[in-house]
N, C-alpha and C positions, 0 to 999 in steps of 0.2 A: 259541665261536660261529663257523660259517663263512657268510661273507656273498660275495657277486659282488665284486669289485674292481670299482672308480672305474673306470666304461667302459674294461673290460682288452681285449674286443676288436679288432680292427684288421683292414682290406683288404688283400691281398697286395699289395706294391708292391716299393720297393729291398728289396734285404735289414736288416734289421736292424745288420746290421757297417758300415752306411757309414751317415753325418750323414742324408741323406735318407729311407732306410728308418727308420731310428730315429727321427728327429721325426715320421714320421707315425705308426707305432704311438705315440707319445706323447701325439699331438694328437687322434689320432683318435676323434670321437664318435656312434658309431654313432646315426641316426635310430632315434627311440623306437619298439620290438615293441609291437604289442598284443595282447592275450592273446586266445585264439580262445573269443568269446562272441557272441552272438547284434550286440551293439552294436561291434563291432570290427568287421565287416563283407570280404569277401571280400582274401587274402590268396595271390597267387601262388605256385602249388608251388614256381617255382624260388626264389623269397624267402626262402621257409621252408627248403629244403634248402642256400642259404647262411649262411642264419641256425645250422641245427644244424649244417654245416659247421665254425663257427667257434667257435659255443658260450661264453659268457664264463668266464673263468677265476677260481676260487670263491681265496677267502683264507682259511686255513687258520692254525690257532695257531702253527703252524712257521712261515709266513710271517712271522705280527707279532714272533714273536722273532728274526728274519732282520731282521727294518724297525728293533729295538730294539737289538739288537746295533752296529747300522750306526751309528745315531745316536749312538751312544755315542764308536765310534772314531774317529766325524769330530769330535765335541767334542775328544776326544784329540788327536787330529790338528792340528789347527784353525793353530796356533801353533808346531809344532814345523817347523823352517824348514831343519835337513839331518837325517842319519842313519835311522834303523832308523823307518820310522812301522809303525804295526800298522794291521794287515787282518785279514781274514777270510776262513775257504773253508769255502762250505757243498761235504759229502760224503757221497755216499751213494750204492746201488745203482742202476742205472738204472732210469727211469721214475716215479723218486718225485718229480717236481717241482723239481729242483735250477734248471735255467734259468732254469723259467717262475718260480720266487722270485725268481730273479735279475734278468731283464727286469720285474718288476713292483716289485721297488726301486728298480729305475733309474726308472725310471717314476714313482714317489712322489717320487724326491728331485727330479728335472728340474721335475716343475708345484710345486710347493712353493718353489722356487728362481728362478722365474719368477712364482711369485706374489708372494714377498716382492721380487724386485730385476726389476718387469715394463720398467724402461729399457734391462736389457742383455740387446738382443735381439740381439747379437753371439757373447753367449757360447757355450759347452759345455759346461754341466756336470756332463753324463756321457757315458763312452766307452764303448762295449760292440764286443769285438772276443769270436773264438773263435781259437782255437789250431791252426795248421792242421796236417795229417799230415805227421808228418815235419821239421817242423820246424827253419830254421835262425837264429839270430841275426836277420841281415838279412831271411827270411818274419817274421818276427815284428814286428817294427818297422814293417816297409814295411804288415801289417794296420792298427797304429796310422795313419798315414799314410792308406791308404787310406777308413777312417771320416772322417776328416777331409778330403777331395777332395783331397789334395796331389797334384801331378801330380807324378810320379819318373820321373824321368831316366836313363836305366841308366846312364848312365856314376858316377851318385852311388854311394858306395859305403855299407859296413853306417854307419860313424864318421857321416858325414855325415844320412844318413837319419836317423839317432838324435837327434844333437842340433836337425837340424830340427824334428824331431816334439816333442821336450822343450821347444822356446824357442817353439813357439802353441803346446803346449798348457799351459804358464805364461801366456801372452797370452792365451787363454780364458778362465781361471780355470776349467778345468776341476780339478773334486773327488772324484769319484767315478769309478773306473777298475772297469769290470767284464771278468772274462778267463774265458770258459766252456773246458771241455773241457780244463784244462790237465792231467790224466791221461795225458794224450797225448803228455807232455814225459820222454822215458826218459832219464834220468841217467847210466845207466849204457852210454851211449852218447857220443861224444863229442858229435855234435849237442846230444841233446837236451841234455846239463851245460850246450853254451855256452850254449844257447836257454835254460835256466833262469837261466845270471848273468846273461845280457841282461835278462830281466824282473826281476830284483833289482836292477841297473842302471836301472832307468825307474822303480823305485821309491824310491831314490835321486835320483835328480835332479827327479821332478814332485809338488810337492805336493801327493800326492793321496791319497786312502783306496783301496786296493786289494780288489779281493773275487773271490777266484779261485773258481770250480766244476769239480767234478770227480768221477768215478766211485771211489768207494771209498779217498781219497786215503790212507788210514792203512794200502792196504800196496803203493801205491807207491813207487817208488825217489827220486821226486821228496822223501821225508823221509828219506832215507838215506844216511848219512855226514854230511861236514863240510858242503857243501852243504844238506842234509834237517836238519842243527839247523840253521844259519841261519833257513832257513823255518819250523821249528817255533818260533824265539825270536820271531817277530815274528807269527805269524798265530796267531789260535786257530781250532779246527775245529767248525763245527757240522755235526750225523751229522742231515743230511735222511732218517730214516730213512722206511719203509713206514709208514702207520697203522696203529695194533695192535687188537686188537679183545676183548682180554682181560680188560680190568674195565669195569665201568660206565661211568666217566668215558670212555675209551678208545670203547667204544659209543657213548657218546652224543657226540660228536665224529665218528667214521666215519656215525652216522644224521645229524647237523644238516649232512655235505659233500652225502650221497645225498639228502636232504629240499631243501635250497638247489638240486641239479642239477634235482632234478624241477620245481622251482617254474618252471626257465627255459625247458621243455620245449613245445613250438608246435603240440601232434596235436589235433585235432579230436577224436578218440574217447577218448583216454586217462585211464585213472580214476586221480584225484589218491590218493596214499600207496602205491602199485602199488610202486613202486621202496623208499620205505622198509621196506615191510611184507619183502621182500626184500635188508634190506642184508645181514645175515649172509652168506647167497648172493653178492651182489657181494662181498664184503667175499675170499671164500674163492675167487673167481674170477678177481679182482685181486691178491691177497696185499697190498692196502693200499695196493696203489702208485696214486697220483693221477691217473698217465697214461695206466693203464690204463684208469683208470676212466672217463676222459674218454673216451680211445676206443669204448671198449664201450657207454654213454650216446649218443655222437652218431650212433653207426653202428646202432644199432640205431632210433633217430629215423628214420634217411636212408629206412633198408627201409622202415620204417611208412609212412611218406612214400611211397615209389615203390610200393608194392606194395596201398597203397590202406588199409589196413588201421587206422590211424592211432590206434595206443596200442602201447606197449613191455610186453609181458607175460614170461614166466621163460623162458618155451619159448622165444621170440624172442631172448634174451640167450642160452638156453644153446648156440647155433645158431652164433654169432660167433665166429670163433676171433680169441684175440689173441695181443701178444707174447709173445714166445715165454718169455720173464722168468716176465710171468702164466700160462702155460700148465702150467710146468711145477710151479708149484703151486699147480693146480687141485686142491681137491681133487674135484668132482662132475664126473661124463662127461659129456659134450658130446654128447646124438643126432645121428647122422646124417639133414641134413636131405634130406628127398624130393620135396617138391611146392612150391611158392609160395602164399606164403598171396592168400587172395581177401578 
């Protein structure tokens, strides 16, 4: 079953990598949409084209085994007070959802965490940083740091940053450590090896559950050599793959994500099952990837929307070009569009 996530939407504000961006996508409760019918009553364009701007993000059976996996290794975890704790890295090609599972775990675990212990309004019990390009030891650290408002000092050096950042975030009782993009860590560079022990190092000293993302991590170098078993004895890999569309079940999981998008959908004109009756289509225009599919959903909303039109039809999606991931296996051509619709 794919349903909307627990108000996943959120306002642009900080970024996500730092405490204040992250607690407000956390907190954030979007005022209740009403569905465009005669008793819902006049609904500002711009409203609407922020609304499918942002679009809620659907939860997907990949997701709940991402939410079930998690739970499992902080039970794990829980008690185990130095050496090797086990994590997780979801992996997969780009655009299949790897973050947004990742931001929507963190997400689960922080109000859940705040529901059972609502006194400690002090804490952090999840970090969510990304990996930045190029990466050194001390960048990497100093993003922990930065999620957290530490002010740094340049004269502090990597030693120092490090153990600051390890001793609050043992005084948070932060739990859950999320690390996006770490693909981006070449090993076989001296950087990146150091920037890899440094994060094996943080997972060593903070009791936490780790949960890396990454683009296709089983044939980076990040698992290769004595390094790459290290990380393979400790993490297992969930393969975020595309959804497939090849049996029934498979079907009817890619129809109940397209049927769930549609339901959220704001057009005045638009005939309800338009977009199921067409998942195959989507399915083969996205190659299953979730993010595609989001985009080609909201964007073809936004047109309807500005161009007056207001219902998403075949000819409207075939018109959209997307990433370039999904493009290249398309398999139906894309007309060349000529005029604007009226």
């Amino acid at each position: 079953m794919v349903t909307p996530t627990d108000s996943a939407r959120y306002l642009p504000s900080a970024p996500q990598t730092t405490w204040q961006g992250w607690d407000t996508f956390v907190h954030h409760n979007p005022a209740p949409v009403p569905a465009q019918n005669a008793d819902s009553g006049p609904w500002p364009k711009s409203a609407r084209e922020d609304y499918h701007s942002e679009l809620a993000i659907m939860r997907t059976p990949a997701m709940g085994d991402v939410f079930t996996a998690v739970r499992r290794l902080l039970l794990v975890n829980r008690r185990q007070q130095a050496g090797a704790r086990r994590g997780l890295i979801i992996s997969g090609p780009a655009a299949t959802g790897k973050t947004t599972t990742m931001m929507a775990l963190g997400r689960s675990f922080q109000l859940a965490q705040e529901h059972r212990q609502p006194q400690q309004s002090q804490s952090r019990p999840v970090l969510f940083i990304s990996v930045p390009p190029a990466a050194t030891p001390k960048m990497l650290v100093s993003e922990f740091a930065r999620f957290l408002g530490m002010p740094l000092a340049e004269r502090l050096n990597q030693t120092q940053i490090t153990n600051a950042v390890c001793d609050l975030l043992c005084e948070l009782g932060t739990q859950l450590i999320l690390v996006d993009d770490v693909h981006l860590l070449d090993t076989q560079r001296r950087t990146g090896a150091e920037t890899s022990d440094q994060l094996k190092y943080l997972g060593e000293r903070i009791p936490a559950t780790f949960v890396y993302s990454a683009i296709d991590i089983e044939t980076s170098s990040l698992l290769s050599g004595v390094r790459g078993a290290q990380i393979a004895g400790r993490f297992r890999i969930f393969r975020h793959a595309p959804l497939a569309y090849g049996s029934e079940h498979d079907r009817a999981v890619w129809g109940d994500l397209v049927q769930a998008m549609e339901g959220l959908l704001r057009l005045r004109s638009h005939r309800p099952g338009t977009l199921p009756r067409h998942a195959a289509y989507l399915h083969a225009r996205t190659g299953g990837r979730i993010g595609s599919l989001s985009h080609l959903i909201r964007e073809a909303a936004l047109i309807a929307i500005a161009e007056g039109s207001e219902r998403i039809t075949k000819q409207l999606l075939s018109e959209i070009e997307l990433d370039a991931a999904a493009e290249s296996q398309a398999r139906p051509a894309r007309p060349p569009r000529t005029t604007p619709r009226t």
